[in-house]
C-alpha positions, 0 to 999 in steps of 0.5 A: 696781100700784105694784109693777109700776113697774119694769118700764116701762124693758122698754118701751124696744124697743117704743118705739125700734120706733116711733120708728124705724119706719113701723108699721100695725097689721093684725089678722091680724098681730095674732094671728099675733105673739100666738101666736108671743108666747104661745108663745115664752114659754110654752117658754122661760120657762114650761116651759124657765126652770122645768126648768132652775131647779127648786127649787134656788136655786144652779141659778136663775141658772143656768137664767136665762142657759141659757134666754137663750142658747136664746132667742137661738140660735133666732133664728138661723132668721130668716136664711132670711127673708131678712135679713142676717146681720148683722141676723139677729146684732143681732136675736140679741143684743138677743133674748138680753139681752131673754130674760134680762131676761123669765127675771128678770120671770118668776123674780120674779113666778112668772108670764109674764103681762108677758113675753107682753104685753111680748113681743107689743108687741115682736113688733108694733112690728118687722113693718116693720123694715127687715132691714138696720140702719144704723151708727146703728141698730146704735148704738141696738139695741146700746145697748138690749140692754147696758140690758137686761142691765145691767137684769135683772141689777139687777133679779135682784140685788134680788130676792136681796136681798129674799129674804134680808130676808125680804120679798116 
């Protein structure tokens, strides 16, 4: 368990959500962002990430950034609910970052278990985001998403230094 420690930091957007916004939790709701979790993370970190990256090492990192860049362009599709580009753009960035944090999870656990419960604490904690940021929720998703990459960064880092120890 204790292992599992490093990725609470992952957290952060669950909680800036709460913070930031009203939240009501509805059981269709529920199940719906479930199966959008579950999915998302079975294409792109599952099928995706483990195509991409095949057994060659040189080709992981690689394969982490090509399936963040996908993660992050499909949800482009959210400007014909209604948002703002410019939300739609914050929502874009902070997918990216956060899509290569998971690839890394993935990448080191060799499963998406975390990504889809992260995911889905995501996914439940911004139904009732506003579709317009102000400047200082700009600040704060912004802010979020460089910790995010600067996170997976360290985090895939680590695991190459634990791989030539020749532990794990």
């Amino acid at each position: 368990m204790k292992k599992y420690i490093i990725y609470l930091p992952v957290l952060l957007v669950p909680l800036l959500n709460l913070m930031l916004y009203e939240w009501k939790f509805s059981v269709k709701e529920f199940f719906m962002m479930a199966g959008i979790a579950f999915s998302e993370e079975v294409f792109f970190r599952g099928f995706l990430l483990s195509k991409l990256t095949g057994n060659f090492r040189y080709r992981v990192f690689r394969g982490i950034l090509i399936t963040s860049f996908v993660f992050s362009g499909m949800h482009f599709i959210n400007l014909f609910s209604g948002a703002s580009p410019g939300y739609v753009l914050a929502q874009c960035i902070s997918a990216g970052c956060i899509g290569f944090c998971f690839a890394v999870i993935v990448y080191r656990e060799r499963s998406i278990f975390f990504c889809v419960l992260f995911h889905l604490l995501i996914n439940l904690t911004s139904t009732e985001a506003n579709l317009e940021l102000s400047e200082i929720q700009w600040l704060i998703y912004g802010a979020a998403a460089v910790f995010y990459a600067g996170y997976g960064i360290w985090m895939y880092r680590r695991k190459k230094k634990v791989n030539k120890q020749g532990e794990r």
